[in-house]
N, C-alpha and C positions, 0 to 999 in steps of 0.2 A: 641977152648980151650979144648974141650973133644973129640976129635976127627970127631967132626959132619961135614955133609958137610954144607957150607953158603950158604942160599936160595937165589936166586937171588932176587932181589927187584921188585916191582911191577913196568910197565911202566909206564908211565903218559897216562893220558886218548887224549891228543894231539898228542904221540908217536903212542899209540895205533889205534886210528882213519888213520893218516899219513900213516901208515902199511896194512888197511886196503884195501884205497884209491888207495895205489900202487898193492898192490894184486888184486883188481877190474879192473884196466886197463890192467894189464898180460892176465888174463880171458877174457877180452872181446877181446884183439889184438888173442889169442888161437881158440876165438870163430867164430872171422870173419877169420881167416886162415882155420879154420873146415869148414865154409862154403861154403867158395873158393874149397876146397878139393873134398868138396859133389859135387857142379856143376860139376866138372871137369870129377868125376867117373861117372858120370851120363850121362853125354857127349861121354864119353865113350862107356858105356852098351849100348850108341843108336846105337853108330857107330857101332859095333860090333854085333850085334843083331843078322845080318840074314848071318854076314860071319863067326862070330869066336864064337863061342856060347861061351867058356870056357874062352874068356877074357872078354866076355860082364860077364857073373856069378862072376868074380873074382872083378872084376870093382865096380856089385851090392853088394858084400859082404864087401868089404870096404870102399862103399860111406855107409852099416849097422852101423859099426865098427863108422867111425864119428860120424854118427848120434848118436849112443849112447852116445862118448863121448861131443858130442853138449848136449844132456840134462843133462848132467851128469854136465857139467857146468855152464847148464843155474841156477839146483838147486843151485848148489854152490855161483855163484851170488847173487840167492836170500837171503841168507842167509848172504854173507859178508854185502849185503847191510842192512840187518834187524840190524847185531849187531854194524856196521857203526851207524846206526838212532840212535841206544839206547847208543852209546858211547856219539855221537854228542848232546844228549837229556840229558845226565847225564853231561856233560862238560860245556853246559849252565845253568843246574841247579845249580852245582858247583859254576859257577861264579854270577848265582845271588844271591843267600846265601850270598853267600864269600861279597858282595856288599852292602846285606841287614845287615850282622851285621856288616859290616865298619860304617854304616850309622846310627846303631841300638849305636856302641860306639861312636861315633859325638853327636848324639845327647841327649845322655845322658851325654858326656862330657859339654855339652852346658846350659845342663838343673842343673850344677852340684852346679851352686852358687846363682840360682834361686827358690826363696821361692813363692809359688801358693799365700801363703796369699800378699806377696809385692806384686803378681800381680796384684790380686784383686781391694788391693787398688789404685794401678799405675792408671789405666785403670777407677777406680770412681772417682779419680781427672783427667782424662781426659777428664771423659764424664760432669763435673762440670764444666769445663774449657771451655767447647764445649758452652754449656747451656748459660754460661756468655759472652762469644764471640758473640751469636748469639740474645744475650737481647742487647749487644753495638753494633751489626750493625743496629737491628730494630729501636734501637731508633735514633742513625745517620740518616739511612734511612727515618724517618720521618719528613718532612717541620715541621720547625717552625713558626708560624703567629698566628695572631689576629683574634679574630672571629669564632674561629674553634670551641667554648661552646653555638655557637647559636641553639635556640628553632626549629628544623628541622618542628614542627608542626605550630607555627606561621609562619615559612616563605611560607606555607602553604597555610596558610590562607590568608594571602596576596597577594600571584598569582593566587588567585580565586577571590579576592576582584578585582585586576585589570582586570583580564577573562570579570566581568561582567560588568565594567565600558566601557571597550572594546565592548562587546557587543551592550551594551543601544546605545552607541554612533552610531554604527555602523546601528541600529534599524532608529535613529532617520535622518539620513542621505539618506533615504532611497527616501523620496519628491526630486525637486528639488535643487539645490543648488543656491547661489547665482549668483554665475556666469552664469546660466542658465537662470535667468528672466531678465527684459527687461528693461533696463539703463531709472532714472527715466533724462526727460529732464531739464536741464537748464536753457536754459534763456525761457521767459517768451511767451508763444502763441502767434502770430500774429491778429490784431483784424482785422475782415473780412469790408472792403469797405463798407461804409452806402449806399444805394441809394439813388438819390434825387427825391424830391415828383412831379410826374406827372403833379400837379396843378401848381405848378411855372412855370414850361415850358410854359402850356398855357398862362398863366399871361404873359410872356413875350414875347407869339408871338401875344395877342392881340394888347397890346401898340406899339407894330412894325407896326403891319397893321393901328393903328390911328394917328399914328407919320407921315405914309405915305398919308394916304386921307388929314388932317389938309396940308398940306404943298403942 
């Protein structure tokens, strides 16, 4: 409008890296064609050496001449690659920002009809709700039955009252038992054969012997 010239516009840091990328593989295909170059002069200056002095000298002056420009582009390398790094470092920083306040307006978009105190209390009738779920499973979870208000110390005392009953008994069994003595008998002992009196015998063999002389 006033006659100025129009600046060009800045490239994108994508453009710019892309550019760099391609001028690093130029340099490097320049670099390995230099090195190809070097071998060759050098190859040269050997063969040459002891026939042509003045092509082997010519040979080592521009395998110098490479070499030069071989460093001259290794700096050069180094330096597209430094400002390649710091592109490629500032382009992800870019994109994480650029991600962190997409996320940064979500969630403030999210947080926009959401009052802390509703939450508060959202979350204390949860935890009430929690509390009362967890009193109606206990008590589900609990048998129902009879007997469950008995004296734990009397019953106590009753399987100590049996212990010693148990005991005694066990004390008192300790002789033989029944089955172990000896079957009283039943019917009635045998009465042992009387003997008869020696004097009747004789009595009876006298009158034999008078019955025999008489007759």
């Amino acid at each position: 409008m006033f006659g100025g010239k129009k600046e060009n516009e800045a490239p994108s840091t994508g453009d710019a890296i892309q550019k760099l990328r391609e001028t690093e593989e130029m340099l490097l295909k320049k670099q390995e064609f230099l090195e190809k170059k070097i071998e060759l002069e050098l190859s040269t200056a050997r063969k040459n050496g002891t026939k042509n002095k003045r092509v082997a000298l010519s040979a080592l002056k521009r395998k110098k001449r490479y070499e030069k420009q071989l460093v001259q582009i290794d700096g050069t390398l180094s330096t597209i690659e430094m400002q390649r790094e710091a592109l490629e470092g500032a382009n992800t920083n870019t994109a994480v920002l650029q991600t962190m306040g997409d996320a940064a307006k979500a969630l403030k978009s999210a947080h926009q009809h959401m009052d802390v105190d509703q939450v508060h209390d959202m979350m204390d009738d949860i935890a009430e709700q929690q509390d009362v779920a967890k009193e109606i499973s206990d008590a589900i979870s609990n048998p129902v039955s009879f007997g469950q208000d008995m004296d734990e110390d009397e019953l106590e005392r009753e399987l100590a009252e049996l212990e010693e009953e148990e005991l005694a008994k066990e004390l008192l069994d300790i002789g033989p038992s029944a089955s172990e003595l000896p079957a009283v008998p039943s019917a009635e002992p045998a009465q042992p054969a009387r003997a008869k009196p020696a004097r009747k015998e004789e009595v009876d063999d006298d009158m034999a012997e008078l019955a025999a002389w008489a007759s």
